[in-house]
N, C-alpha and C positions, 0 to 999 in steps of 0.2 A: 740518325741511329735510333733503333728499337726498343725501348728499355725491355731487358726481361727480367723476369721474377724467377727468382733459383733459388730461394730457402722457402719450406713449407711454409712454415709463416708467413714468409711476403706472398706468395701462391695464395698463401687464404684471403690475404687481403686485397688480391688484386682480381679477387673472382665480383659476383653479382650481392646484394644485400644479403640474398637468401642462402648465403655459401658462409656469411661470415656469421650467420643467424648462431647461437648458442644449440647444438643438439638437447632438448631436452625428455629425458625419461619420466613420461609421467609417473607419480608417486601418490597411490589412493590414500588418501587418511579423512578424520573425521572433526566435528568438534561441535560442542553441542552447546546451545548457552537458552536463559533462562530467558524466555519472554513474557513472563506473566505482570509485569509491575509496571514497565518501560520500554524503552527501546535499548536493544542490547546490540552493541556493532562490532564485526569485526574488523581485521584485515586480510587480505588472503596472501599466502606466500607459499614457500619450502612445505612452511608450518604454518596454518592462521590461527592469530591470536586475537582475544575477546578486549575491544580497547573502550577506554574511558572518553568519552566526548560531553564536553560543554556546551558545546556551540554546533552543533551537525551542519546547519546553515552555512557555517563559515570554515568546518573542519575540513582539513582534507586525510588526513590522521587514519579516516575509515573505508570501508569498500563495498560492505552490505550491512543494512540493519535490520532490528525484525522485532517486530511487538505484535503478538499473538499472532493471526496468521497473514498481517501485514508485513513485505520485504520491500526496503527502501534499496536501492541505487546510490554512492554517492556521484551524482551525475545531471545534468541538466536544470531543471528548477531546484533538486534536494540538498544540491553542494558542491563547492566548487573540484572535487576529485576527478573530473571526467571520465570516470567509470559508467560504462556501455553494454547492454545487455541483447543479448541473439538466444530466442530459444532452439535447439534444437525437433525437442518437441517431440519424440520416437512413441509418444503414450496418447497422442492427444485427441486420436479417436479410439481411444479403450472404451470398454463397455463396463458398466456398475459391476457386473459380477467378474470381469477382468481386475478390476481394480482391486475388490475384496479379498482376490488372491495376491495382487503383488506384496512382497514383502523387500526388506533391505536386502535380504541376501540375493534371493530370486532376479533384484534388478542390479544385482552389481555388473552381472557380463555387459549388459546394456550401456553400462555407466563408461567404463573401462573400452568399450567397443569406439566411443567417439575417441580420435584422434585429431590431431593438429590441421593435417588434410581437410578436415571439415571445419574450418574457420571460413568463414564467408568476409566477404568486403566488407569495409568501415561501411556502408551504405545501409547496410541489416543490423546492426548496430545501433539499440535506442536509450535514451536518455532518462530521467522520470519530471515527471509532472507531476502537478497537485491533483490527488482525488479526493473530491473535499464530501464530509460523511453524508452531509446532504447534497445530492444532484439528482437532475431529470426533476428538476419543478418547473423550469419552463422548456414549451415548443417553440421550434421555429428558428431566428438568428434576427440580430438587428432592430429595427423598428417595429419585425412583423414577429417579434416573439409574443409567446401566450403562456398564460399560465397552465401547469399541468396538473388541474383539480384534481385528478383521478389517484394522484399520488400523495398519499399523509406520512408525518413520521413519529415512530415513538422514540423520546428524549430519556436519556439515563442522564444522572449528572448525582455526584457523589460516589466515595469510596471508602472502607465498602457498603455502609449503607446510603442507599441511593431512593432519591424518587422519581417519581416516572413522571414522562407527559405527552402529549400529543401537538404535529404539529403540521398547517398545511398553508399552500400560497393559494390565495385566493382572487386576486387578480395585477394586472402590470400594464402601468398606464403610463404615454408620454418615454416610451421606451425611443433609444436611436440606436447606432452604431457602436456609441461608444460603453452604453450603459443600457439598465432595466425600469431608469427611470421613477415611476413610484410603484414602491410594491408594497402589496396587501396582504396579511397574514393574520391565521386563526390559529389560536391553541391554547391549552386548559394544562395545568400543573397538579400535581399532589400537593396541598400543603407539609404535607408530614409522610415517612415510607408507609405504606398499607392503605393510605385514606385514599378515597373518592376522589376523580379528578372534579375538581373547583369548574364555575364557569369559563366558558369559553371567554377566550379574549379575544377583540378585531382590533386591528392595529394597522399603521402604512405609516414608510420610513421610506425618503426622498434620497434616492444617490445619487443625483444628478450632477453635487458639488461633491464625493468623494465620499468616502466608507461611513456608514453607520452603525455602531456597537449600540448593544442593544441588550437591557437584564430583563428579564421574563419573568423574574419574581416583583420585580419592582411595574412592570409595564411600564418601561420610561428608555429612553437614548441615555446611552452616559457614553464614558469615553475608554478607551483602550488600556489606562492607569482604573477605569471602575472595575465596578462587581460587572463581568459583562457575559450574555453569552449566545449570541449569535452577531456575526459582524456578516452585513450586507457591503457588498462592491461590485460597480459593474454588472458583470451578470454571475456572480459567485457570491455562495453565502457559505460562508467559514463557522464552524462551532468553536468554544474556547476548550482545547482539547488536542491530546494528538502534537503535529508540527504546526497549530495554528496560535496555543495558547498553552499556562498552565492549568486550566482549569481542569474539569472531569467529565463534559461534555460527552456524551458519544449519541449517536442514533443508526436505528434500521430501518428502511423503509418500508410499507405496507402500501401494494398496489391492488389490494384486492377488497376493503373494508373501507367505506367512507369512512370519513373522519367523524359524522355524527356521531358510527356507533361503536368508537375504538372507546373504553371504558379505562378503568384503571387494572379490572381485573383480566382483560382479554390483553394489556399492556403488561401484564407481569409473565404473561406468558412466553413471551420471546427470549429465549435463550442469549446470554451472557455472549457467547462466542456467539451470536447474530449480528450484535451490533460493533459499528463503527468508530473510532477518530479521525478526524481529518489526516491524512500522510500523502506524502509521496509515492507514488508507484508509478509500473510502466509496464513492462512487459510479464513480473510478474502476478500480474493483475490481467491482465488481455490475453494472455495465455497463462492460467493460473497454474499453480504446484498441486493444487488440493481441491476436493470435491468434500459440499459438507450433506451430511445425511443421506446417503446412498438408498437408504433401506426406508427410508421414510419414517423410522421410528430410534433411531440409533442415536442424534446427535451427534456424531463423532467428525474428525477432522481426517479424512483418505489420501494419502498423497498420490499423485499422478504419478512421481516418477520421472519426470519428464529432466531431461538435463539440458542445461542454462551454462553462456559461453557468457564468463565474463572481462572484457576488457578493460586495462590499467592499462595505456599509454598501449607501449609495444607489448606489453606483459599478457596474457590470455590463458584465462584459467574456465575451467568447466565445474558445476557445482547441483550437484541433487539434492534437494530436500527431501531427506528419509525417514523424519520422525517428528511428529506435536507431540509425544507424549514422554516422560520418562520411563524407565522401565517398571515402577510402581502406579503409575496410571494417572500422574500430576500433566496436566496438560501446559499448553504454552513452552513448553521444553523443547526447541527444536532442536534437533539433529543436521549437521550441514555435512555430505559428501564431498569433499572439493579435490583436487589434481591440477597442475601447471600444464597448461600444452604447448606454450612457447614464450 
């Protein structure tokens, strides 16, 4: 005998997954939260709310975080949430003066136009990774890596008064698979915020046997419980800053100025929103939200637009970053569009 189904209910259940799937009506709302101090996380839901984490590393509590115009994942290396990020992408070859027109309202059709229809497979679907403030100092992979003289970096560390420094790898010797072996590094500090950078310093710290911290005011190794503020591993160099530390570490890179003639005064010039902390990112970082200085004289933070599908389990939410600024002109204020698609 054939069982048959004859109440709608047992009918719903006895169809395909995607029959008993929840219809859901997406619902645009917004929420905006403060990125200028920390990392600020939320959750996404109905309704997402701005939630308190300790431990991000270990949280699962969150689902996006955002400190300046870095957005973390909680997913892959950032945390155990396995939240998963697809960008759509409908902006991503705008032109500067396209861009300088879109506004929040202009790209709402766009926003609202992605449907559930357009979820692609768990395969499009990426995780985040560490992007640590300093990279691209060495070429190559393995034993045949080389150092990338051509690249220096200026050092902020302190808040809010900070001093500056410079900083660049200089050579990488006895390098293998596993590691970089011995690496060599130059860089000069402010003793005090305004002053002259000091003599350069050369230095080489062995990671042969595992991570080296390393204080810059002291030129000396200490340890992970020291005053530290760059840790050498493998072939990553971590600042103490950001997801890597609490310190106040940040940098931006400079590929166009040797390092001879990076001064203290041509290092004060780099804009606040230029530089870096170590975080997590992934897609939006590789397919970024924002474009900064379009006009070449402006500074400012331009959102793309662009809309991001984000996965919580079976959950799939879509989410536009529509605003760095608040509506008085304080920056690091982001705005987040989000909607449920299934």
């Amino acid at each position: 005998m054939v069982a048959v189904c004859t109440l709608a209910p047992v009918l719903a259940a006895c169809g395909s997954d995607d029959a008993t799937a929840p219809i859901i009506t997406p619902t645009t709302a917004t929420i905006a939260v403060d990125a200028s101090q920390s990392f600020a996380y939320i959750t996404l839901g109905e309704t997402a709310q701005q939630v308190t984490v300790a431990d991000a590393a270990s949280s699962s509590a969150w689902d996006l975080g955002f400190f300046a115009t870095t957005v973390t994942s909680n997913g892959g290396s950032a945390g155990p949430g396995g939240v998963m990020i697809h960008c759509v992408c409908g902006n991503a070859s705008a032109t500067d003066a396209q861009i300088q027109g879109f506004t929040a309202a202009n790209q709402l059709a766009a926003f609202e136009a992605i449907t559930a229809a357009q979820i692609p497979g768990d395969g499009q679907f990426s995780g985040d990774s560490l992007s640590p403030a300093i990279a691209g100092w060495f070429t190559g992979s393995g034993a045949q890596v080389a150092p990338n003289t051509t690249r220096s970096w200026i050092l902020r560390r302190g808040s809010p008064t900070a001093t500056l420094g410079k900083l660049h790898i200089t050579s990488i010797q006895n390098a293998s698979a596993q590691n970089a072996g011995l690496i060599g590094f130059e860089y000069a500090l402010q003793s005090t915020p305004g002053a002259d950078f000091a003599a350069a310093v050369q230095d080489t710290v062995d990671v042969r046997n595992g991570p080296v911290y390393y204080d810059l005011t002291n030129r000396t190794e200490t340890t992970i419980t020291g005053s530290w503020d760059l840790r050498f591993a493998g072939f990553e160099i971590r600042s103490n800053g950001g997801v890597s530390g609490s310190g106040s570490v940040m940098a931006v890179p400079d590929n166009t100025t040797p390092f001879a003639t990076i001064d203290a005064a041509y290092a004060a010039t780099a804009p606040l929103v230029a530089y870096r902390r170590d975080a997590y990112s992934g897609v939006f970082t590789s397919q970024p939200w924002y474009k900064y200085n379009i006009t070449g004289t402006d500074n400012q933070i331009w959102p793309v637009f662009n809309v991001y599908l984000v996965k919580r389990g079976s959950e799939v939410y879509k989410v536009q970053l529509i605003s760095y600024y608040a509506t008085d002109g304080t920056s690091r204020q982001v705005t987040v569009r989000y909607a449920r698609l299934r």
